[in-house]
Backbone as a printed PyTorch tensor [residue, N CA C, xyz], in Angstrom:
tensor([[[ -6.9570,  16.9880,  23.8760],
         [ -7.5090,  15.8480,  23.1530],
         [ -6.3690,  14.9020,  22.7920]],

        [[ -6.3560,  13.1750,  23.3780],
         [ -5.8330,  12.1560,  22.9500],
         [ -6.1790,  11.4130,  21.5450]],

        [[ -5.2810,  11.6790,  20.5490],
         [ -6.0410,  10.0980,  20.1430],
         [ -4.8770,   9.2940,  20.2360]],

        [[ -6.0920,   8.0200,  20.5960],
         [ -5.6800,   6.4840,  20.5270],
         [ -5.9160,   5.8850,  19.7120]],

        [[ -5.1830,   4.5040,  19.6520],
         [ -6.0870,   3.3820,  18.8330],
         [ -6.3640,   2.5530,  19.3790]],

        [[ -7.6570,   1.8880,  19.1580],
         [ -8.4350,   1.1170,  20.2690],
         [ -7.2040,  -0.3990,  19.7830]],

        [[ -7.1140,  -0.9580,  20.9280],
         [ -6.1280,  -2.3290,  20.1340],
         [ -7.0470,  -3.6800,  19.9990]],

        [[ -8.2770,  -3.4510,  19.3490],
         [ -9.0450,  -4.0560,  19.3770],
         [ -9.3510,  -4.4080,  17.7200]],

        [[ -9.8700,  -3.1090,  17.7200],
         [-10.2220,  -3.0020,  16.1070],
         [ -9.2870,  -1.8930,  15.2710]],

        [[ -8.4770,  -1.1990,  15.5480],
         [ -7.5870,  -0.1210,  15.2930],
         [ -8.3890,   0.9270,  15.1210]],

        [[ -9.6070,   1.4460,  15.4130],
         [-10.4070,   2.4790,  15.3080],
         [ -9.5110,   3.6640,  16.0720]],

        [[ -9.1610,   4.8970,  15.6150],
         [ -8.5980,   6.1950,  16.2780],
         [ -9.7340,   6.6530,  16.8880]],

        [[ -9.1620,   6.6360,  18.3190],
         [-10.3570,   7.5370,  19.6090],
         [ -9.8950,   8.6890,  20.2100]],

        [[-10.6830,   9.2160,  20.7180],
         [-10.4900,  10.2720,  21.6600],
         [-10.0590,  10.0200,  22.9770]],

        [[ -9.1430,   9.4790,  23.8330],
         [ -9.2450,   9.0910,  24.8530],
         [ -9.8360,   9.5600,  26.0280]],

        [[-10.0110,  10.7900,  25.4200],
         [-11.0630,  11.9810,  27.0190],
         [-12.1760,  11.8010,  26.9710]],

        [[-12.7680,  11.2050,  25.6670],
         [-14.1060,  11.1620,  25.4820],
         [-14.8660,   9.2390,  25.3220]],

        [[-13.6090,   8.5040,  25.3130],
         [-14.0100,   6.7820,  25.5660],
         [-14.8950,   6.5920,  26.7070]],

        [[-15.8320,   5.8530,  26.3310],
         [-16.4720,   5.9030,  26.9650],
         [-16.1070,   4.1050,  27.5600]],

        [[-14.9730,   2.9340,  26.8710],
         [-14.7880,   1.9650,  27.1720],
         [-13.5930,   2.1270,  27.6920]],

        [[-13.2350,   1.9590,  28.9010],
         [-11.3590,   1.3250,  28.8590],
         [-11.3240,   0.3630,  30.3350]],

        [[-10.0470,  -0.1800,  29.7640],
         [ -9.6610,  -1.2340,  30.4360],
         [ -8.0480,  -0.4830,  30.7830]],

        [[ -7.7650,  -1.6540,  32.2900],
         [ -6.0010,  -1.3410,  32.6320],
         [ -5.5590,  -2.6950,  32.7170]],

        [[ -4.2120,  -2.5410,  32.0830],
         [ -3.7780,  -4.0350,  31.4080],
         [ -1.9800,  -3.1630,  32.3700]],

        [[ -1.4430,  -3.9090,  32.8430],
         [ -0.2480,  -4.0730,  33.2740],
         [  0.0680,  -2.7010,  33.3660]],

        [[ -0.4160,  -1.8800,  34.2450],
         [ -0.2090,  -0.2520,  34.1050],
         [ -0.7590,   0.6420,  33.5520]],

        [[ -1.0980,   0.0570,  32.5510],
         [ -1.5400,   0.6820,  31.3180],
         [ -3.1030,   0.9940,  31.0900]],

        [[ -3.7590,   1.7310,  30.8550],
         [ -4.5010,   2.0650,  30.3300],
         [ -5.0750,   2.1500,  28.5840]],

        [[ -6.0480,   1.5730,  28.4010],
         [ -6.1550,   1.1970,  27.1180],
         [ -7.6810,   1.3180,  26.7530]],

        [[ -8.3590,   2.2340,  25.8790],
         [ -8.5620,   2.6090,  25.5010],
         [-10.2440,   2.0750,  24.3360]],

        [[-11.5230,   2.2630,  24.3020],
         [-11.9480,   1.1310,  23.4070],
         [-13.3470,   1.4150,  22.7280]],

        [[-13.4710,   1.7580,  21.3870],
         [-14.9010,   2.6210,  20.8950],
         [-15.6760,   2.0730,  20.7500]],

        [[-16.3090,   0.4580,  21.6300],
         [-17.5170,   0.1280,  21.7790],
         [-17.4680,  -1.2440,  22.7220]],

        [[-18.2550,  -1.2440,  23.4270],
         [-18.1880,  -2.4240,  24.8600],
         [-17.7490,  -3.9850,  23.8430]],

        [[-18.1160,  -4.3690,  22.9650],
         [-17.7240,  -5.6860,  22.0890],
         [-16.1900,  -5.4660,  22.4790]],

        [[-15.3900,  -4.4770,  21.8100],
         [-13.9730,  -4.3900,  21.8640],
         [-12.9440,  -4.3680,  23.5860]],

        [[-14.0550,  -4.3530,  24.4130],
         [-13.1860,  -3.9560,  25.8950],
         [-13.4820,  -5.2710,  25.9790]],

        [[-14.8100,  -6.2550,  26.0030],
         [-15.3130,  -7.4660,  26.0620],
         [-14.0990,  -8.2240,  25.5540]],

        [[-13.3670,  -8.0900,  24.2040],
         [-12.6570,  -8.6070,  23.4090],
         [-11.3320,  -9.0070,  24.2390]],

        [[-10.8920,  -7.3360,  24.9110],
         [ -9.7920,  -7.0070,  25.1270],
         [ -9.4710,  -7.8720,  26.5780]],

        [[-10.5890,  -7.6370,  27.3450],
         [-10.7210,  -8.2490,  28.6590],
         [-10.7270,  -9.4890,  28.8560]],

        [[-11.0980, -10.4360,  27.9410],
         [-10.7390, -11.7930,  27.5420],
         [ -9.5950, -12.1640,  27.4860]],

        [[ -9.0280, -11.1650,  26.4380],
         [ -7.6270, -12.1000,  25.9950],
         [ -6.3140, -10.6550,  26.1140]],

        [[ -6.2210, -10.3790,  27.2170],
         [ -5.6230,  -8.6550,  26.9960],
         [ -3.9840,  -8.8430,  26.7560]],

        [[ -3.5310,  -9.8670,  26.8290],
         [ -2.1460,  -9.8850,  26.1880],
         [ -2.2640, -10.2440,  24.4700]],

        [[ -2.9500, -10.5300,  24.0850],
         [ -3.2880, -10.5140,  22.5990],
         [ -2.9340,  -9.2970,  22.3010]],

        [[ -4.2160,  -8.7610,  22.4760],
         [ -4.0080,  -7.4910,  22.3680],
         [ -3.2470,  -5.9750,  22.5970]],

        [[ -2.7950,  -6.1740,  24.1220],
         [ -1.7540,  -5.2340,  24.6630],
         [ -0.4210,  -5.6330,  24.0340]],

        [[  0.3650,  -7.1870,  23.3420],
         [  1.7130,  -7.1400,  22.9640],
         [  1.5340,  -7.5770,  22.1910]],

        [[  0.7830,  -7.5030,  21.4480],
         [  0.7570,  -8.0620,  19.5390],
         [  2.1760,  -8.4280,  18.8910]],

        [[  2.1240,  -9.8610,  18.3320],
         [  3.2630, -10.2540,  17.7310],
         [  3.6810,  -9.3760,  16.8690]],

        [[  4.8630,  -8.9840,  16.2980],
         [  5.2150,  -8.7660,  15.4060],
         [  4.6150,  -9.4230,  13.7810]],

        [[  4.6250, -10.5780,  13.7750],
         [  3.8670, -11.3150,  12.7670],
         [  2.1890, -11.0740,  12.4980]],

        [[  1.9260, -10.6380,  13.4160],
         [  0.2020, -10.4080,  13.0350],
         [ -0.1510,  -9.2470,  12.1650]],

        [[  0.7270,  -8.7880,  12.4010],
         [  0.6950,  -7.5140,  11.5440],
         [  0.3400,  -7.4990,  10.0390]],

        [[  0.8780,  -8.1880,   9.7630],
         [  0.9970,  -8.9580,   8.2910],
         [ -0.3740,  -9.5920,   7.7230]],

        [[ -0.7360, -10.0930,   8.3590],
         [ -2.2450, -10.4120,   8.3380],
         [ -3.4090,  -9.4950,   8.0900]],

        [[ -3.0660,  -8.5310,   8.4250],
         [ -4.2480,  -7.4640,   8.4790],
         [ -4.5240,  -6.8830,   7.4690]],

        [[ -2.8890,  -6.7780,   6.4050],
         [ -3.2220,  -6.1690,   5.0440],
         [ -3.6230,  -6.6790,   3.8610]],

        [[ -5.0310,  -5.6760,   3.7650],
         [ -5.4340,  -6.1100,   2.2870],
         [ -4.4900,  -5.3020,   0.7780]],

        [[ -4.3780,  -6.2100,   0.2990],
         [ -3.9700,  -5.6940,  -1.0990],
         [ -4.5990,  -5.7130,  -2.1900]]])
């Protein structure tokens, strides 16, 4: 058993058991509901090399 995180929504998956994935530059990636591969498949460098700065954004305090 893998887990991943979908780089979509950060949801932790199973990767043996995804039933979404996409391959982005080699890579295989991972995704716990068709909206998020939809997401990913759009814009997959968003998602596959996330700025450093976005990060920052995400936290609530």
């Amino acid at each position: 058993m893998a887990q991943v995180k979908d780089p979509v929504c950060g949801m932790v998956i199973d990767s043996e058991t995804a039933k979404y994935k996409s391959e982005f530059e080699g890579q295989t990636y991972y995704f716990c509901a068709p909206g998020c591969k939809t997401a990913f498949d759009k814009e997959p460098r968003r998602y596959a090399h996330p700025q450093q700065d976005q990060h920052r954004h995400h936290g609530h305090s």
